[in-house]
N, CA, C and O atoms as a DFTB+ gen file, in Angstrom:
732 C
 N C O
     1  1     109.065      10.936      18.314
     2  2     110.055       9.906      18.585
     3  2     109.325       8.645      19.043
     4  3     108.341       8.553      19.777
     5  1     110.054       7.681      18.427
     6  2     108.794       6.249      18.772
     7  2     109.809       5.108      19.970
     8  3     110.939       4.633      19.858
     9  1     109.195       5.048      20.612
    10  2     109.540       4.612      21.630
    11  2     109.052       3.011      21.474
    12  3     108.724       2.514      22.551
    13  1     108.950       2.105      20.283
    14  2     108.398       0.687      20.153
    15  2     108.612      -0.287      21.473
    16  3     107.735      -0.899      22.083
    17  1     110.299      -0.246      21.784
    18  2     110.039      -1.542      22.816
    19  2     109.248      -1.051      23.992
    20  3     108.396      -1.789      24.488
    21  1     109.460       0.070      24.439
    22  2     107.940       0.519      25.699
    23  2     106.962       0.214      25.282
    24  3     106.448      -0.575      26.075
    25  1     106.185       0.422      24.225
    26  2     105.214       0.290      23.568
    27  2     104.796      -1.454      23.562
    28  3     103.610      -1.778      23.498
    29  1     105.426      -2.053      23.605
    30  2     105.464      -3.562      23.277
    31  2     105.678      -4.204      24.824
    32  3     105.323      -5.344      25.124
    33  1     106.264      -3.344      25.660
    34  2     106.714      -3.727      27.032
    35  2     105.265      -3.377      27.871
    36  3     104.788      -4.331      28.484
    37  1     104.627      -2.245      27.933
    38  2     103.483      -1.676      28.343
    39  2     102.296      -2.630      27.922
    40  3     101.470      -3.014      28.749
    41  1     102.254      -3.017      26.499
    42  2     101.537      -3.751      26.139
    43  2     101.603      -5.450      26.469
    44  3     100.689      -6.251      26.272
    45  1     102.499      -5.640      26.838
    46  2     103.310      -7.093      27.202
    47  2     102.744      -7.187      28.349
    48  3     102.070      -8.193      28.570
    49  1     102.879      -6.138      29.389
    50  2     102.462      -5.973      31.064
    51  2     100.944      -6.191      31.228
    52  3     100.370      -7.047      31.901
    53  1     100.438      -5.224      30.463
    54  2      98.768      -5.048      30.624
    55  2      98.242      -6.825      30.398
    56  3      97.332      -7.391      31.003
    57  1      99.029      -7.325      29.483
    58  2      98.570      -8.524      28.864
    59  2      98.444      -9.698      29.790
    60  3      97.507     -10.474      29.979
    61  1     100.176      -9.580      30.551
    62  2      99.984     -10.113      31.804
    63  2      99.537     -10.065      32.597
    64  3      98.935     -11.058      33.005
    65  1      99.549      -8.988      33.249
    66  2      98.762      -9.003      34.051
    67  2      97.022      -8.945      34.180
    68  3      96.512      -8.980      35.300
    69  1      96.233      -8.860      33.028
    70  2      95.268      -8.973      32.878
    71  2      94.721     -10.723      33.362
    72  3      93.945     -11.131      34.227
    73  1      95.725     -11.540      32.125
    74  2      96.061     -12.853      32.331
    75  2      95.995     -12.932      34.084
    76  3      95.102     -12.931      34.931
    77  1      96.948     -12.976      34.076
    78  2      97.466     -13.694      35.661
    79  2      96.234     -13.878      36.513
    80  3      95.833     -14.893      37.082
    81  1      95.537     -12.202      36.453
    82  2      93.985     -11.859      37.339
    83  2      93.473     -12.858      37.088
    84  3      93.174     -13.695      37.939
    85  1      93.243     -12.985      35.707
    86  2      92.152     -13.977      35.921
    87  2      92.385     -15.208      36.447
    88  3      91.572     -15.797      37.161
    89  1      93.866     -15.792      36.012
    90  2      93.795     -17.189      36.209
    91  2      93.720     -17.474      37.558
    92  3      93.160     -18.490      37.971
    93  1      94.462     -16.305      38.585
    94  2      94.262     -16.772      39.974
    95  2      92.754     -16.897      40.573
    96  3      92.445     -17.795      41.357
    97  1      91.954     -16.015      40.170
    98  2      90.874     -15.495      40.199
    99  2      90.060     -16.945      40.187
   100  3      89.407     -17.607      40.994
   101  1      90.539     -17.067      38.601
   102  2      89.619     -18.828      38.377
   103  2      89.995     -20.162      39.416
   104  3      89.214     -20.970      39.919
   105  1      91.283     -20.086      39.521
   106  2      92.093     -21.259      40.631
   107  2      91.409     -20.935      41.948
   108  3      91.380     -21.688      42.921
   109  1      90.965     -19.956      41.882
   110  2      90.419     -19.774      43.217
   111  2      88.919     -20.131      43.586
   112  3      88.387     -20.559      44.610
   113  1      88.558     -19.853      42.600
   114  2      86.552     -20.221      42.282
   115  2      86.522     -21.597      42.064
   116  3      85.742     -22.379      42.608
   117  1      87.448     -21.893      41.200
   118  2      87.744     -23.536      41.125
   119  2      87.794     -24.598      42.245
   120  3      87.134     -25.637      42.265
   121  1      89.026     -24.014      43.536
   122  2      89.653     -24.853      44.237
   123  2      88.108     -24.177      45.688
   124  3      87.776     -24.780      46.709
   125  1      87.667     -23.117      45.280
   126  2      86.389     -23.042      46.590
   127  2      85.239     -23.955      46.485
   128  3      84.899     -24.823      47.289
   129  1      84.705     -23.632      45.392
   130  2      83.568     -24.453      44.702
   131  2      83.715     -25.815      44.546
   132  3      82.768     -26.500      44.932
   133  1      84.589     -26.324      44.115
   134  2      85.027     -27.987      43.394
   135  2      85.821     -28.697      44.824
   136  3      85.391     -29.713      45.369
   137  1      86.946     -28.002      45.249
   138  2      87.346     -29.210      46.704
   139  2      87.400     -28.262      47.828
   140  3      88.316     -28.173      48.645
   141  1      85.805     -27.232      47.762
   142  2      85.772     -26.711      49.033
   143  2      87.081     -26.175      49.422
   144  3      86.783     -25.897      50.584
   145  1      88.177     -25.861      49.326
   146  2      89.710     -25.129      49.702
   147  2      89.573     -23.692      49.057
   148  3      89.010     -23.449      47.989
   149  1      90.022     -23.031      49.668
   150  2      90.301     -21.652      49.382
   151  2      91.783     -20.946      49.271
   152  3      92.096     -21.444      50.353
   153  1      92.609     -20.437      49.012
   154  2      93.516     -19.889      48.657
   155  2      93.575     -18.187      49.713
   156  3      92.903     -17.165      49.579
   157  1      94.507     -18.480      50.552
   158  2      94.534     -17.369      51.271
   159  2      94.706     -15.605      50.788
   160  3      94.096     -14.547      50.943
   161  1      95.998     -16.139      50.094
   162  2      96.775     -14.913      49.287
   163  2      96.085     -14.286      47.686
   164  3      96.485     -13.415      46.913
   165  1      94.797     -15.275      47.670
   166  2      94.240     -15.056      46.164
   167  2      93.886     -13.734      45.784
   168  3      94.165     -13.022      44.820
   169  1      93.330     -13.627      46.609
   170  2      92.398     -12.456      46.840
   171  2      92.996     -10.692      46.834
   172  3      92.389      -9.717      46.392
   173  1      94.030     -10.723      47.323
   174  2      95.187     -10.250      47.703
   175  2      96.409      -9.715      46.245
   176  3      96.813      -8.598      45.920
   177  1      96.602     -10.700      45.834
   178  2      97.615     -10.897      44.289
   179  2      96.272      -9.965      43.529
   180  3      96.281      -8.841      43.027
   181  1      95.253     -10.890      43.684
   182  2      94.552     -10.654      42.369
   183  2      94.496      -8.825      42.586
   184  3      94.560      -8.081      41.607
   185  1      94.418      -8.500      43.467
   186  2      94.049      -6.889      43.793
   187  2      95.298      -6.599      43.253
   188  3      95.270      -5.855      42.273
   189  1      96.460      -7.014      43.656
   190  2      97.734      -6.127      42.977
   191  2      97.703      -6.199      41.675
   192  3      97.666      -5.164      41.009
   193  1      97.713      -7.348      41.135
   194  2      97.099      -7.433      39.554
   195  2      96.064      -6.323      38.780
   196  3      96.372      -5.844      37.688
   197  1      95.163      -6.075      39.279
   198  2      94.221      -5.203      39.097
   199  2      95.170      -3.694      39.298
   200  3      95.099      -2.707      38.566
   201  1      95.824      -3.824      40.201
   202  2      96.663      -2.356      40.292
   203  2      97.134      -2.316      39.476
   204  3      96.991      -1.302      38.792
   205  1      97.718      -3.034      39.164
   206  2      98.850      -2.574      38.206
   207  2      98.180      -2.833      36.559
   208  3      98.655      -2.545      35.460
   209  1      97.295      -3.288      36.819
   210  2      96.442      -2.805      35.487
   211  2      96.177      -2.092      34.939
   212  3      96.285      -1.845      33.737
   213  1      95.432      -1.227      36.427
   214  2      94.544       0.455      36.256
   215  2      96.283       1.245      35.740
   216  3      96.470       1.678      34.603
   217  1      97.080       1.268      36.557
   218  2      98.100       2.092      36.219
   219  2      98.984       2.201      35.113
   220  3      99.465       3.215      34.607
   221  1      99.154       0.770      34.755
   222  2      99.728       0.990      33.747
   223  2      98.909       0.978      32.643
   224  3      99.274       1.362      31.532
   225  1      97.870       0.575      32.891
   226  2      96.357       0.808      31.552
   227  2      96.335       2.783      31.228
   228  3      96.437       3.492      30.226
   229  1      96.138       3.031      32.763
   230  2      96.113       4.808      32.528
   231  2      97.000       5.078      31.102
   232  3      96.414       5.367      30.058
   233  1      98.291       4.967      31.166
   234  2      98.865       4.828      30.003
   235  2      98.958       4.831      28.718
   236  3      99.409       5.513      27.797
   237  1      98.231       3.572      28.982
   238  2      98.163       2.894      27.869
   239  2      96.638       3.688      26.810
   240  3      96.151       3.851      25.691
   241  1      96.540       3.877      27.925
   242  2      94.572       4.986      26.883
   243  2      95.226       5.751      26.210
   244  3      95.250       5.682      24.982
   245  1      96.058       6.869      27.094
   246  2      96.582       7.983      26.754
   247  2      97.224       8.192      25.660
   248  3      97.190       9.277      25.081
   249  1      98.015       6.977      25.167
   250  2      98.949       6.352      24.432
   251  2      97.937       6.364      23.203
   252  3      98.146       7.283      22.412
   253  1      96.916       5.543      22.907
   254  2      96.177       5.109      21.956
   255  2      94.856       6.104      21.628
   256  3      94.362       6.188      20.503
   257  1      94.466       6.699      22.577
   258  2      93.607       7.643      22.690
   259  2      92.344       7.402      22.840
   260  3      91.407       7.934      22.244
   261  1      92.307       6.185      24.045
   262  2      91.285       6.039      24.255
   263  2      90.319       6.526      25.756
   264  3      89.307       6.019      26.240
   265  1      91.186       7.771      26.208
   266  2      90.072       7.861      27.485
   267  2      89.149       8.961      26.679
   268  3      89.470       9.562      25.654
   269  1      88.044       9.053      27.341
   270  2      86.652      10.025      26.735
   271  2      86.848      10.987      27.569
   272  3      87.614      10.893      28.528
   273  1      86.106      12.110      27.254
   274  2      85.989      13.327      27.687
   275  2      84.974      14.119      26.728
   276  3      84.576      13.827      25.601
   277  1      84.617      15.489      27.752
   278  2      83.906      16.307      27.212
   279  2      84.301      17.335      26.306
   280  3      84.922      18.313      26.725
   281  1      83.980      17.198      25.025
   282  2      84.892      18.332      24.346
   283  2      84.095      19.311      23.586
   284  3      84.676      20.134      22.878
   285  1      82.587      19.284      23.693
   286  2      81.591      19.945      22.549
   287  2      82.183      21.297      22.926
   288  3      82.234      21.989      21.910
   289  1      82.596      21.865      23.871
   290  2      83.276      23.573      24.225
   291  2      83.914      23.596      23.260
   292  3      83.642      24.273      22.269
   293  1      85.254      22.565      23.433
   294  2      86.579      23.271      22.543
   295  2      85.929      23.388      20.924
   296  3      86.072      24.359      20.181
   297  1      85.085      21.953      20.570
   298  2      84.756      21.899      19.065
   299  2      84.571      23.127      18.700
   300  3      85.305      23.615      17.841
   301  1      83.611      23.817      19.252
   302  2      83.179      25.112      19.230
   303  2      83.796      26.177      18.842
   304  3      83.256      27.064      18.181
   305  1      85.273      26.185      19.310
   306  2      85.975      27.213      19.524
   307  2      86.805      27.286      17.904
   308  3      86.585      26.336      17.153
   309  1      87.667      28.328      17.447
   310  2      88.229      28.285      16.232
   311  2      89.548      27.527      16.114
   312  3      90.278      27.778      17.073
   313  1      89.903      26.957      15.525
   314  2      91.312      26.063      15.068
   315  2      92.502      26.547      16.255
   316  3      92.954      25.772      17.097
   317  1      92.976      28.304      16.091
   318  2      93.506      28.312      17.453
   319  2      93.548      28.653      18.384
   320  3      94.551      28.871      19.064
   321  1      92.274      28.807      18.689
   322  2      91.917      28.276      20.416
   323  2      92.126      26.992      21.059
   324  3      92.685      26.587      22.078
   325  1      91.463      26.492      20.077
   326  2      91.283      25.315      20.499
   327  2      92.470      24.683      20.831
   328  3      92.563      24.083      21.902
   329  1      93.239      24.733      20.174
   330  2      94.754      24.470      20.023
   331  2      95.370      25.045      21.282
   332  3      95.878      24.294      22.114
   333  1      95.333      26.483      21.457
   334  2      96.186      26.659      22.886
   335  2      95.095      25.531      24.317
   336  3      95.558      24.847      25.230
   337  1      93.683      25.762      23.956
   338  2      93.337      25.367      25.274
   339  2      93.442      23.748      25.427
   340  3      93.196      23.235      26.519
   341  1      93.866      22.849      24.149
   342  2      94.946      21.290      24.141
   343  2      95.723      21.151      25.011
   344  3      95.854      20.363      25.948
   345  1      96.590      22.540      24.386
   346  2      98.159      22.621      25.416
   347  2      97.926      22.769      26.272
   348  3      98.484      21.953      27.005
   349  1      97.065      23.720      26.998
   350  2      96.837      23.624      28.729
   351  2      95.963      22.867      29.400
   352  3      95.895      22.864      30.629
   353  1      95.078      22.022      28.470
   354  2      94.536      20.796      29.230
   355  2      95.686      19.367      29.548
   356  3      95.896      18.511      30.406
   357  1      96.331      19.939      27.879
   358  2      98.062      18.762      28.540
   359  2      98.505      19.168      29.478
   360  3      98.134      18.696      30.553
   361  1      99.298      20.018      29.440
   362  2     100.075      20.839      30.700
   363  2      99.520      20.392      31.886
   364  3     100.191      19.982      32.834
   365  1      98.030      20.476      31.855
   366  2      97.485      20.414      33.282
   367  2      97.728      18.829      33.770
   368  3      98.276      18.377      34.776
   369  1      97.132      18.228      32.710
   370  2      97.410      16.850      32.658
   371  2      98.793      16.296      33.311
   372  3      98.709      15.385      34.134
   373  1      99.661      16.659      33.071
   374  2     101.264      17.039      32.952
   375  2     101.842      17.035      34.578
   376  3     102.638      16.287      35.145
   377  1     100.985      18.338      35.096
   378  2     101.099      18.557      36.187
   379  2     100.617      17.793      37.196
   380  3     101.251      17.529      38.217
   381  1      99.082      17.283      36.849
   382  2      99.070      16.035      37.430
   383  2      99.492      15.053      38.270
   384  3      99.610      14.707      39.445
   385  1      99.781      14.567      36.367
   386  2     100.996      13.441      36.661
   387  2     102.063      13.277      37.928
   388  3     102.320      12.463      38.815
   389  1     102.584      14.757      37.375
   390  2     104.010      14.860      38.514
   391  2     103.343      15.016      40.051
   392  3     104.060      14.576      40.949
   393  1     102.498      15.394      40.316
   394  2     101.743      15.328      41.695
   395  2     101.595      14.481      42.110
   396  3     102.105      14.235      43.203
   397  1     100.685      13.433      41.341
   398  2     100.200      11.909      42.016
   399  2     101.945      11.324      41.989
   400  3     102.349      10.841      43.047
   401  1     103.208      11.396      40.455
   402  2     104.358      10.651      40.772
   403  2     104.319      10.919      42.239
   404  3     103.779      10.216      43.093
   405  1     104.937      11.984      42.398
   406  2     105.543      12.685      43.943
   407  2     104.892      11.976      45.116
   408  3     105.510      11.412      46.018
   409  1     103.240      12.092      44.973
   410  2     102.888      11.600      46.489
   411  2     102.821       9.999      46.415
   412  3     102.243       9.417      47.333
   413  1     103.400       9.242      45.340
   414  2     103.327       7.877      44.797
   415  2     104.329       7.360      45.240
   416  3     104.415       6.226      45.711
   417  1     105.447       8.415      45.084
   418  2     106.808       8.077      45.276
   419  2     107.082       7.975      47.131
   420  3     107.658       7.118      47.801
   421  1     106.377       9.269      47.526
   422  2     106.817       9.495      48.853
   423  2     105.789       8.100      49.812
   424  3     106.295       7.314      50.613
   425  1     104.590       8.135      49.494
   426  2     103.873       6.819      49.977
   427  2     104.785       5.765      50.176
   428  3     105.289       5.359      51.224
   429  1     104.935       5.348      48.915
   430  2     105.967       3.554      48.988
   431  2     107.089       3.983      49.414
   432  3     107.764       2.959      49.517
   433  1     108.074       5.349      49.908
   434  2     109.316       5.570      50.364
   435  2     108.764       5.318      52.271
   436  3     109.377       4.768      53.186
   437  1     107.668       5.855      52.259
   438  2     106.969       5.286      53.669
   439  2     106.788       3.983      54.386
   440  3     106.900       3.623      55.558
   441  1     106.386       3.261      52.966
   442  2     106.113       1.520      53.346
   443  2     107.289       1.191      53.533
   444  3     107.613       0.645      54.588
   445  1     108.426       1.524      52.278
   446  2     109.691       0.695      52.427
   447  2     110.825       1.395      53.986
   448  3     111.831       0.798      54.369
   449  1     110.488       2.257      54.401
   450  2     110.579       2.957      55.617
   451  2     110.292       1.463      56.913
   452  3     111.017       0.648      57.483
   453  1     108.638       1.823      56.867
   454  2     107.863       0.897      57.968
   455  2     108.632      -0.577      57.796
   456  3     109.378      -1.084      58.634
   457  1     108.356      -0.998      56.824
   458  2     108.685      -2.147      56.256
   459  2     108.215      -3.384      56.692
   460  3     108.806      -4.455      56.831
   461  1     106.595      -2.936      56.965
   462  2     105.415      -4.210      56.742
   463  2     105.651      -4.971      55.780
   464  3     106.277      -4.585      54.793
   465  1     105.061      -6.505      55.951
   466  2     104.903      -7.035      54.981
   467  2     103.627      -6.873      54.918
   468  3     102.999      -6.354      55.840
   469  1     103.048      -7.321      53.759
   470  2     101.634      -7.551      52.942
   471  2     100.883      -8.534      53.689
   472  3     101.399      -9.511      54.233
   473  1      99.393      -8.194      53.707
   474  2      98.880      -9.176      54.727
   475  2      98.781     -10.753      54.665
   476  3      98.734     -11.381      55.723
   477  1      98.748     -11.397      53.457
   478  2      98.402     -12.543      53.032
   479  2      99.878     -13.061      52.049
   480  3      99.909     -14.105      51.398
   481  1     100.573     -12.454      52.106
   482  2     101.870     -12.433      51.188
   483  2     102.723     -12.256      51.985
   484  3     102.384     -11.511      52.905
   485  1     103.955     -12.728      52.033
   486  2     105.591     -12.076      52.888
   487  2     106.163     -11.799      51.783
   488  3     106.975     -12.428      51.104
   489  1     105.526     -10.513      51.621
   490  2     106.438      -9.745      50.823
   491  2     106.643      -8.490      51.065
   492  3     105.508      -8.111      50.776
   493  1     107.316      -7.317      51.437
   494  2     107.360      -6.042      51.780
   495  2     106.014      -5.374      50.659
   496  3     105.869      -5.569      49.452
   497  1     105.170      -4.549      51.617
   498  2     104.079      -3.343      51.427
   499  2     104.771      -2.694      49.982
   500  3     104.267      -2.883      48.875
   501  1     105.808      -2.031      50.179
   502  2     106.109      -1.573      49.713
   503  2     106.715      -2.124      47.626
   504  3     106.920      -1.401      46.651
   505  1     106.789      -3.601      47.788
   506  2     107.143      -3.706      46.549
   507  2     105.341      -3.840      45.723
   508  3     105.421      -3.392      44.579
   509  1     104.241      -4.203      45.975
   510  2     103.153      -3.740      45.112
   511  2     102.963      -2.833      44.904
   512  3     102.224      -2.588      43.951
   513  1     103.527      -1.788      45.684
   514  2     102.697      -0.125      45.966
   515  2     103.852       0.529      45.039
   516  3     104.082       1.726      45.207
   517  1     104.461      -0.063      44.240
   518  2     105.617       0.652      43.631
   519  2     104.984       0.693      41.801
   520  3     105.537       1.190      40.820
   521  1     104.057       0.185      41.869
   522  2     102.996       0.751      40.503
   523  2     102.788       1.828      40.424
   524  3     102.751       2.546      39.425
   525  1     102.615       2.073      41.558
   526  2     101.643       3.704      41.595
   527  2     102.529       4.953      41.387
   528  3     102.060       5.893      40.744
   529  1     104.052       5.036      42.000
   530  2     105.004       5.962      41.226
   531  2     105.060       5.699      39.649
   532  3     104.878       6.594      38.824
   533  1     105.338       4.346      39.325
   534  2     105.805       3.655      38.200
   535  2     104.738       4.443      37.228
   536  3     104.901       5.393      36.463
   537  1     103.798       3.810      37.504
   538  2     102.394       4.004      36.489
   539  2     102.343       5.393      35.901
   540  3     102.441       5.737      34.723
   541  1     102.121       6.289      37.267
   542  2     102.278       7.843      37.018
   543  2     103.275       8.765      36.308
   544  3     103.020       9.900      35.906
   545  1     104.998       7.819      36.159
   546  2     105.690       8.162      35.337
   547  2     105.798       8.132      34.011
   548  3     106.233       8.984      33.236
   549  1     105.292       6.910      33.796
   550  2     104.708       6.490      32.930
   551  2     103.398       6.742      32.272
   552  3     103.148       5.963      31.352
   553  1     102.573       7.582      32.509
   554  2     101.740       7.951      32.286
   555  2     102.173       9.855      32.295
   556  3     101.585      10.490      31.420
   557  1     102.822      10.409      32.923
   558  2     103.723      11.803      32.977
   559  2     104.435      11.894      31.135
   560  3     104.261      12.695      30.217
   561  1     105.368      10.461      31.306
   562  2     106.039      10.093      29.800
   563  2     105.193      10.233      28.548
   564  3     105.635      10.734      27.514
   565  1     103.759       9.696      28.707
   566  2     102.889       9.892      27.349
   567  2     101.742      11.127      27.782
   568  3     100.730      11.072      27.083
   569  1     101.742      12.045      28.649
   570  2     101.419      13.088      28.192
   571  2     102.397      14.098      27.740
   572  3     102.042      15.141      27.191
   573  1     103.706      13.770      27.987
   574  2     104.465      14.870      27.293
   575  2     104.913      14.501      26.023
   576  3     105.538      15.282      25.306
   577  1     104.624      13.333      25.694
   578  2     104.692      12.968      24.073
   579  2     103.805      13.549      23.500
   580  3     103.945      13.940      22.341
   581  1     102.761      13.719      24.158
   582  2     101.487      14.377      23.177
   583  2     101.786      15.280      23.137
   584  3     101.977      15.586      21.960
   585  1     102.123      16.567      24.221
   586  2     102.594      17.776      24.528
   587  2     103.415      18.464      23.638
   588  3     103.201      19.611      23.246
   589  1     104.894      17.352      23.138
   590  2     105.745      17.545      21.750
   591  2     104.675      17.684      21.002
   592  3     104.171      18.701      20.526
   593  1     104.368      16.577      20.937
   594  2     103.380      16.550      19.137
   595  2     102.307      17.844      19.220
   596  3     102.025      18.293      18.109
   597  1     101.801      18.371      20.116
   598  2     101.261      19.384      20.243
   599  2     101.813      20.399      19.830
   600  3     101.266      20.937      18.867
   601  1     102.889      20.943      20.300
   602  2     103.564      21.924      19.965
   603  2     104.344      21.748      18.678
   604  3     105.037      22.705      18.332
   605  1     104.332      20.784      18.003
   606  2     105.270      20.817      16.616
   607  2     104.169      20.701      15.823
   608  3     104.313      20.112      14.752
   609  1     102.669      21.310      16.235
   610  2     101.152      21.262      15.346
   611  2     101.045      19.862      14.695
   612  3     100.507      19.869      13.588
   613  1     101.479      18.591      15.198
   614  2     100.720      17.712      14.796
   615  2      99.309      17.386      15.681
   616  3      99.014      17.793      16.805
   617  1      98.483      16.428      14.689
   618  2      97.404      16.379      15.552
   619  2      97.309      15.268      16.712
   620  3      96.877      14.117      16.639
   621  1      97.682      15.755      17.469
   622  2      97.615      14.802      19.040
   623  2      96.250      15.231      20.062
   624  3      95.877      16.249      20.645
   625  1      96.034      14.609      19.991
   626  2      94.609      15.014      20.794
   627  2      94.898      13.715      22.372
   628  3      95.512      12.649      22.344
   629  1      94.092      14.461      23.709
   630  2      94.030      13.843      24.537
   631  2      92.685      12.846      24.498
   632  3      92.594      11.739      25.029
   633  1      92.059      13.279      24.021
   634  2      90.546      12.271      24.248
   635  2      90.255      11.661      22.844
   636  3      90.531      12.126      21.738
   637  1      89.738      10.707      23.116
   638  2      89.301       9.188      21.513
   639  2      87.832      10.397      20.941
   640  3      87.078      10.874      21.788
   641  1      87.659      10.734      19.326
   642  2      86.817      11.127      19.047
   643  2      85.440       9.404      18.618
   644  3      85.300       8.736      17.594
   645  1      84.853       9.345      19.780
   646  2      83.836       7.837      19.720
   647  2      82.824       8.031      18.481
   648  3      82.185       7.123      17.950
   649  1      82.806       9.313      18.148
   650  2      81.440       9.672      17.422
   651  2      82.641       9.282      15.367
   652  3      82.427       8.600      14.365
   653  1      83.502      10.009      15.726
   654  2      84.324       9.908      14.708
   655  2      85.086       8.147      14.169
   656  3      85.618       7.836      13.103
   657  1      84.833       7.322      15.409
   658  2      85.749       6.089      15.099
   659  2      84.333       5.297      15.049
   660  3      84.459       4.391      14.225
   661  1      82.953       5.294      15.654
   662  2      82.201       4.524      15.226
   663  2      82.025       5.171      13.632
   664  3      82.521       4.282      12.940
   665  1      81.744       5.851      13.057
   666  2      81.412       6.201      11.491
   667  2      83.127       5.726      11.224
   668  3      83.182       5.637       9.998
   669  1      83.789       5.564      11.486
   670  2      84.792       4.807      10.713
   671  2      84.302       3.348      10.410
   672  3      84.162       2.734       9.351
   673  1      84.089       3.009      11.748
   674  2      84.126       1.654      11.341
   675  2      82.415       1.001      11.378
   676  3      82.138      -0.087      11.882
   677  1      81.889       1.486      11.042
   678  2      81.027       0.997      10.431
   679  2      80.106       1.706       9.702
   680  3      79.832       2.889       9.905
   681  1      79.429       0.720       8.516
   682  2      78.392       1.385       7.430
   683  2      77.532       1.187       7.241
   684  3      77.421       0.214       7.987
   685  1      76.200       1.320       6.588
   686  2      75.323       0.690       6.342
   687  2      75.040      -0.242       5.450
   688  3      73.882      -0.565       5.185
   689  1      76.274      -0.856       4.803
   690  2      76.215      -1.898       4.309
   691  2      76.839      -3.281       5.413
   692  3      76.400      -4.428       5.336
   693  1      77.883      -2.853       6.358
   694  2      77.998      -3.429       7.546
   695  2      76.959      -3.919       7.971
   696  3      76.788      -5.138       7.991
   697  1      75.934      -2.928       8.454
   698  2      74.684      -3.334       9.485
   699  2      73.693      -4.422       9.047
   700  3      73.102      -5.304       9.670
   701  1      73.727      -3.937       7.364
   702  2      72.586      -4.968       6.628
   703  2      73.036      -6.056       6.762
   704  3      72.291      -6.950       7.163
   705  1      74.306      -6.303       6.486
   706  2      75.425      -7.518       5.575
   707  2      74.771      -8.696       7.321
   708  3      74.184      -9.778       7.328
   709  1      75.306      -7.683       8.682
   710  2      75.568      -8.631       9.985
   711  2      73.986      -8.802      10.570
   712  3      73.797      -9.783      11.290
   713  1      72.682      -7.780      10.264
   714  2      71.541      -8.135      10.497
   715  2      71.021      -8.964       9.849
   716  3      70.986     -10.016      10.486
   717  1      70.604      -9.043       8.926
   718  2      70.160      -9.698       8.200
   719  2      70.952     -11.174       7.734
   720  3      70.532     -11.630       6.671
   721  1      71.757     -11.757       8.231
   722  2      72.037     -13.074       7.942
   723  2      71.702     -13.669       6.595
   724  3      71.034     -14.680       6.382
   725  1      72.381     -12.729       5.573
   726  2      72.081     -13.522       3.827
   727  2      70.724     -13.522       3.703
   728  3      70.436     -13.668       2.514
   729  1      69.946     -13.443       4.263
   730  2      68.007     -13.349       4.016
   731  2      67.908     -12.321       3.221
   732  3      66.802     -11.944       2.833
């Protein structure tokens, strides 16, 4: 089942917020360096930015298949082995998820409890720290997509094969064509 506007929304987020990092990041190196001023809260944003990067990036690998891992064991093993021990590296994966949600959830139910604000920001603790349930659900959501596709024997794999996508994309007529500069 294709889920496009998440897909486009997840990808929309990462984009921003990648963006944003930097630009505060730069306004800030800018306004230290060039009129000596510094930016109190810079420092601060830019870290939530970065949060919500890692988290909703987690995702986003999972999604595309790009986190690495060790897999020369399973290669090893016959078509279905390998296959059940997928499902219980998902599963585990799975379980995870719902662990970090839970203690993600109960954390920021703590902040919004206390109800600090943020040190350099007046904004409640609790509305940055609300990535970290978010992310994990979201990241819970695309391991059990794989999990379907697992179990209906399509090929869903958790980890990027690197050895398999560099010989995709490149050849040895590539290497000559970009070394050699027409000489």
């Amino acid at each position: 089942m294709k889920f496009l506007w998440l897909e486009r929304l997840e990808e929309g987020l990462i984009a921003f917020l990648l963006a944003a990092m930097t630009v505060v990041t730069f306004a800030q190196v800018v306004a230290r360096y060039f009129f000596n001023y510094s930016f109190v809260w810079a420092l601060e944003l830019s870290t939530w930015f970065f949060a919500g990067l890692i988290f909703i990036g987690i995702s986003y690998g999972v999604r595309v298949g790009a986190h690495i891992g060790v897999d020369a064991v399973v290669k090893l093993l016959p078509k279905g082995a390998a296959h059940k021990v997928a499902l219980a590296a998902t599963f585990l994966c799975m379980v995870y998820a719902v662990i970090i949600f839970i203690g993600g959830w109960i954390y920021t139910a703590k902040m919004y409890e206390i109800g600090i604000l943020a040190q350099d920001i007046p904004i409640p603790q609790w509305v940055p720290r609300m990535v970290l349930p978010l992310g994990f659900a979201l990241l819970l959501f695309r391991f059990t997509q794989v999990f379907i596709r697992q179990l209906h024997g399509s090929d869903a794999s958790l980890l990027g094969d690197e050895v398999a996508d560099a010989l995709k994309y490149s050849s040895t007529d590539t290497y000559d064509n970009n070394n050699n500069n027409g000489n």
